[in-house]
C-alpha positions as CSV (number, residue, x, y, z in Angstrom):
1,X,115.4,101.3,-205.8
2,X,117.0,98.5,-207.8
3,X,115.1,95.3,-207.7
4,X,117.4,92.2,-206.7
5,X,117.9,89.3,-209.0
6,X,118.4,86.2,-206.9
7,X,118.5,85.9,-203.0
8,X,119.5,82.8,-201.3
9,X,117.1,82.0,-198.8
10,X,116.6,78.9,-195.9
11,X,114.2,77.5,-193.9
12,X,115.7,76.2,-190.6
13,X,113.7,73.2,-189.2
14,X,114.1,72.5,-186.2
15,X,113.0,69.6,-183.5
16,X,112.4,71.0,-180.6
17,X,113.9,69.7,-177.0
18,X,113.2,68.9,-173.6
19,X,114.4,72.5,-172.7
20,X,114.0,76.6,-174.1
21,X,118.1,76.3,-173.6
22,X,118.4,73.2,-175.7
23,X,116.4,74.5,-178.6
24,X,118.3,77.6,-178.4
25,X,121.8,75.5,-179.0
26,X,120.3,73.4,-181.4
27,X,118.4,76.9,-183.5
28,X,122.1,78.6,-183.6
29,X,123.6,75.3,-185.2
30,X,121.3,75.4,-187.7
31,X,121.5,78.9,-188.7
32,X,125.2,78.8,-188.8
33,X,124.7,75.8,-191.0
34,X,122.4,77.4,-193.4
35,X,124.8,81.2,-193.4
36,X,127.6,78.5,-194.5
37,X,125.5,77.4,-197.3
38,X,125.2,81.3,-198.0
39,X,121.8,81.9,-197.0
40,X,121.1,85.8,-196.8
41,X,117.8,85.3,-195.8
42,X,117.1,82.6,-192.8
43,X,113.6,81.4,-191.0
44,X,112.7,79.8,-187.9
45,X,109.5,77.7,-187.5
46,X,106.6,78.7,-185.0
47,X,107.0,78.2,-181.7
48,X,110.3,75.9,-182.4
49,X,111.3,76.8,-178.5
50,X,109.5,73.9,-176.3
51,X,108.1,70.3,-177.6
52,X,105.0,71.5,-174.9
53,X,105.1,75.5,-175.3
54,X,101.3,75.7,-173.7
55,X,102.3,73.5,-170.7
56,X,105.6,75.9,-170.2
57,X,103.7,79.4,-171.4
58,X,105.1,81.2,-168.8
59,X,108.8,79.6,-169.5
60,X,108.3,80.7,-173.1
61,X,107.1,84.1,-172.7
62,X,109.9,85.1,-170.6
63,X,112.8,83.9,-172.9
64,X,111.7,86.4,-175.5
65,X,113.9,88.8,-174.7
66,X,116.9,86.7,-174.2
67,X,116.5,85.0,-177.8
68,X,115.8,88.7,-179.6
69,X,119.4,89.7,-178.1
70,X,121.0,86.3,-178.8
71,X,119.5,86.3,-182.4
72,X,120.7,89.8,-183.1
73,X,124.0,89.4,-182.2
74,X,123.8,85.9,-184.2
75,X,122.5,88.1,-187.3
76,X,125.0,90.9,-187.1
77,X,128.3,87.9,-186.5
78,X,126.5,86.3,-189.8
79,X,125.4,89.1,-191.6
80,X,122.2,87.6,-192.1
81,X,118.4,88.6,-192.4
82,X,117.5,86.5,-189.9
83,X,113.4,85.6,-188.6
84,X,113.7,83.9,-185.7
85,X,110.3,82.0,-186.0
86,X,106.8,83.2,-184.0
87,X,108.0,83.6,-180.8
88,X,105.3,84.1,-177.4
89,X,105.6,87.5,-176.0
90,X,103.6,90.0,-173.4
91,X,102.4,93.2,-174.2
92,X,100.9,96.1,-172.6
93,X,99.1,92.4,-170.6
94,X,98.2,91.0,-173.4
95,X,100.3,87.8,-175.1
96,X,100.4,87.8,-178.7
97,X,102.6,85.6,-181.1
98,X,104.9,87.5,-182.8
99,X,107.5,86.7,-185.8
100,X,110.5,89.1,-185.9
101,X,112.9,90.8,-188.6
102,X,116.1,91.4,-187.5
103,X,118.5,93.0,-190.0
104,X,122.0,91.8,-191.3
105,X,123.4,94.6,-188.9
106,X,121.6,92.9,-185.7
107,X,118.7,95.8,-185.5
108,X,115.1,94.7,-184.7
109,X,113.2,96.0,-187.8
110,X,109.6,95.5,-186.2
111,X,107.7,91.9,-186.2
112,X,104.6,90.7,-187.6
113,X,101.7,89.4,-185.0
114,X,99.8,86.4,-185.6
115,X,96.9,87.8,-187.2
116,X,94.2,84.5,-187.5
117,X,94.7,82.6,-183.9
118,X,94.1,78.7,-184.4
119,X,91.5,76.7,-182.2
120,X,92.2,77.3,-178.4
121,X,94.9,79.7,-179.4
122,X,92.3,82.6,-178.6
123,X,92.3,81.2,-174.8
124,X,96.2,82.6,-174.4
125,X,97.1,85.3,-177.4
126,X,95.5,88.2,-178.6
127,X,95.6,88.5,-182.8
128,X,97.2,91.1,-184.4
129,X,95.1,94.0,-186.6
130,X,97.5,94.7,-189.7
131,X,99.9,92.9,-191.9
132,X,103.4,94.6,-192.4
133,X,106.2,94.7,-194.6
134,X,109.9,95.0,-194.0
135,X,112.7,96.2,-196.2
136,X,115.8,94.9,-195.5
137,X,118.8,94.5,-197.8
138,X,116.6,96.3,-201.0
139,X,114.2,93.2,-200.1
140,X,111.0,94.0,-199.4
141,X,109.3,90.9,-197.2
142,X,106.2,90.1,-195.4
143,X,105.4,87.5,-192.6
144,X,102.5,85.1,-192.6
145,X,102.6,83.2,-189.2
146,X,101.0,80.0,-189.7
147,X,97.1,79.7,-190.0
148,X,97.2,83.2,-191.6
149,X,98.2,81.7,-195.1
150,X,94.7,80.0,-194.8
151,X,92.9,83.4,-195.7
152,X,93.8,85.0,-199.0
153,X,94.0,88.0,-197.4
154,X,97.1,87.7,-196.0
155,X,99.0,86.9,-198.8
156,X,97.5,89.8,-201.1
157,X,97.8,92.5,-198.1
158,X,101.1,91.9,-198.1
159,X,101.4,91.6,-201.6
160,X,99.3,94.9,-202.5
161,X,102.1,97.0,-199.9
162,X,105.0,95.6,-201.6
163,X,106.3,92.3,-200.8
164,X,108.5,90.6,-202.8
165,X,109.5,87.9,-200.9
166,X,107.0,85.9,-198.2
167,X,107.8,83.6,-195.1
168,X,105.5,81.5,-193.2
169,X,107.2,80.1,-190.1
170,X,104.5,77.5,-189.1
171,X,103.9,74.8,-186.6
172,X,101.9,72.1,-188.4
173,X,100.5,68.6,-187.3
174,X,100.9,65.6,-189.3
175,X,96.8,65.7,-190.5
176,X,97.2,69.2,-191.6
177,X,100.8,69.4,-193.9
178,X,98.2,68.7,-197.1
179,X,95.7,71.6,-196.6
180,X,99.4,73.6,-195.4
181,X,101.0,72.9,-198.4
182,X,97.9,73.6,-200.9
183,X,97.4,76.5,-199.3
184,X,101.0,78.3,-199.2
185,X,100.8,76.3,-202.8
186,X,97.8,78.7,-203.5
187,X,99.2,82.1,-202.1
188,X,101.9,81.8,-204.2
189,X,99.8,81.5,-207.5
190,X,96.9,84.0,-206.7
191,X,100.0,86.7,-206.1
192,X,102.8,85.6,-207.8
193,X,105.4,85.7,-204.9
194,X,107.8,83.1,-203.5
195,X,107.3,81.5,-200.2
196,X,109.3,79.9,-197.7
197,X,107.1,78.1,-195.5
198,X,108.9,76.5,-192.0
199,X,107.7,73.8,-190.0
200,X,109.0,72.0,-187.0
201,X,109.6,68.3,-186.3
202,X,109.0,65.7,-183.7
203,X,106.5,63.1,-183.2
204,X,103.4,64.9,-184.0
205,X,104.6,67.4,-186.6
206,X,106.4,66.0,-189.9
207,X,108.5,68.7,-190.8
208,X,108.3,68.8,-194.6
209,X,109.6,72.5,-194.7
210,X,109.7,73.9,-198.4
211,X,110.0,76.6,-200.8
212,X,107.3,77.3,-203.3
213,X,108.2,80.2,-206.3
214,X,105.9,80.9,-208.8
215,X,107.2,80.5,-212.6
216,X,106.4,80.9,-215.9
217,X,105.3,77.6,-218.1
218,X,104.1,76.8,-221.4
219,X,102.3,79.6,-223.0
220,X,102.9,82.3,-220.3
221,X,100.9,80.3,-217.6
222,X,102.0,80.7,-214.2
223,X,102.5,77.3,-212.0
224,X,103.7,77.4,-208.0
225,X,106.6,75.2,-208.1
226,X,108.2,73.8,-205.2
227,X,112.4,74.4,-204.9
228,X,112.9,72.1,-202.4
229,X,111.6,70.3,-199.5
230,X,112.8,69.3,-196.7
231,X,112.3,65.6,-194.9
232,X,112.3,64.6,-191.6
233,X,114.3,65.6,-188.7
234,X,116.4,68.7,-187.7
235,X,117.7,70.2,-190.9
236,X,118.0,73.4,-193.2
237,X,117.2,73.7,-196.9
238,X,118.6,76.3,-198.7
239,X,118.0,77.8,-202.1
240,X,118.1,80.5,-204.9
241,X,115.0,82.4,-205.3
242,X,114.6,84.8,-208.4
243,X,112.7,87.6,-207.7
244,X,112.9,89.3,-211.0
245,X,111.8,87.2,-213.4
246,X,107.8,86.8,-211.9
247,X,107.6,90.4,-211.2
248,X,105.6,91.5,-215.1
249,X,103.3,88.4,-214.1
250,X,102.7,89.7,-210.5
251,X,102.3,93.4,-211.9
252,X,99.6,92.3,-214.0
253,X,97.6,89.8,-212.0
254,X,97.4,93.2,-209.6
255,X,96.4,95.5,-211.9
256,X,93.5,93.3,-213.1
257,X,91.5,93.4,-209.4
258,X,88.7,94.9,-209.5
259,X,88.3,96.3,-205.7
260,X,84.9,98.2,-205.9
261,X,83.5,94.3,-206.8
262,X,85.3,93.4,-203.2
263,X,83.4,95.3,-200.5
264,X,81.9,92.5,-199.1
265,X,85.3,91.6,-197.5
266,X,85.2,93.6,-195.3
267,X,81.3,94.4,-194.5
């Protein structure tokens, strides 16, 4: 396969309303907004369906569904990639948060599950057991939702099977967009992959959506630098991401691991 030189991705954030059926007007604006700008490659936040998901669970869960078959037929009418954020879902009676992958020809491709639940979290959802990676469009992606870009581990499973290209649809309080932003700042350095991390916005979370790529400075170092960010409010940033030109640096940050050195990971 032919590696891609530059995709044009975009981080849709969104403030969510009063109702699942308002969000779901104002998500589609959005997204036709950022496939006008020519974004192949478009993200929803976490959980961008409610301002009080928890307090309208049931609500939430139930609309799954109805948003995967509105999203696909969005993709497909766009001919976009198109993650439509961590949505709630129930399976096998067990709720988990799930982020999708639906392909440029409206086809579900799988989804990633929220692997590292935050706080009460673990009260509603069950956390998923393996990090997966998509190819759509000779892209190979992966999906961090949220708190998972707090543990390395994420980032470099996904990176290990193949990943060229990482999302982080996210759901982030005003207190936290620091440690957010050092963090997805960090998984882009230690693995040499761009990131599009997606936050919502309203009066507790700040939006400040970005994309971080890794590139080449003074003496072959390797610095995470950010694309663009968003501000407040419901908007879309959209940008060129090259995935060529970090690929020899990514190469050999991997093949300098030592993994016999790592067992205690996972003792």
């Amino acid at each position: 396969m032919d590696l891609r030189q530059i995709v044009r991705v975009a981080a849709v954030q969104i403030e969510p309303g009063e109702s699942i059926q308002e969000s779901i007007v104002k998500a589609e604006s959005l997204i036709r907004i950022a496939a006008n700008a020519g974004a192949e490659f478009i993200c929803l936040p976490e959980m961008w369906l409610h301002k009080e998901p928890f307090s309208h669970i049931d609500e939430v869960v139930n609309s799954t569904k109805y948003i995967l078959s509105k999203f696909s037929q969005l993709a497909k009418e766009l001919n976009i990639t198109l993650i439509p954020g961590a949505v709630y879902e129930e399976d096998k009676n067990n709720m988990f948060v799930s982020a999708y992958v639906i392909s440029p020809d409206g086809n579900i491709l799988g989804k990633q599950e929220k692997v590292h639940l935050f706080r009460d979290e673990k009260e509603f959802f069950k956390h998923g057991t393996s990090f997966e990676v998509f190819e759509v469009s000779d892209i190979k992606l992966g999906i961090m939702v949220c708190y998972d870009v707090a543990f390395p581990e994420s980032a470099r499973c996904l990176t290990l099977k193949g990943a060229e290209l990482i999302f982080n649809p996210s759901r982030i309080v005003k207190e936290a967009i620091e440690p957010w932003c050092l963090y997805v700042k960090a998984r882009c350095l230690e693995n040499r992959v761009p990131i599009v991390a997606v936050n919502i916005y309203d009066h507790a979370h700040p939006g400040g959506s970005f994309v971080c790529v890794p590139s080449e400075g003074a003496k072959k170092f390797v610095h995470p630098i950010v694309l663009t960010q968003a501000g407040p409010g419901s908007i879309t940033i959209t940008c060129d991401v090259d995935l060529i030109s970090i690929v020899k640096f990514r190469l050999d940050r991997l093949s300098r691991r030592v993994p016999a050195a790592y067992r205690c990971i996972v003792e």
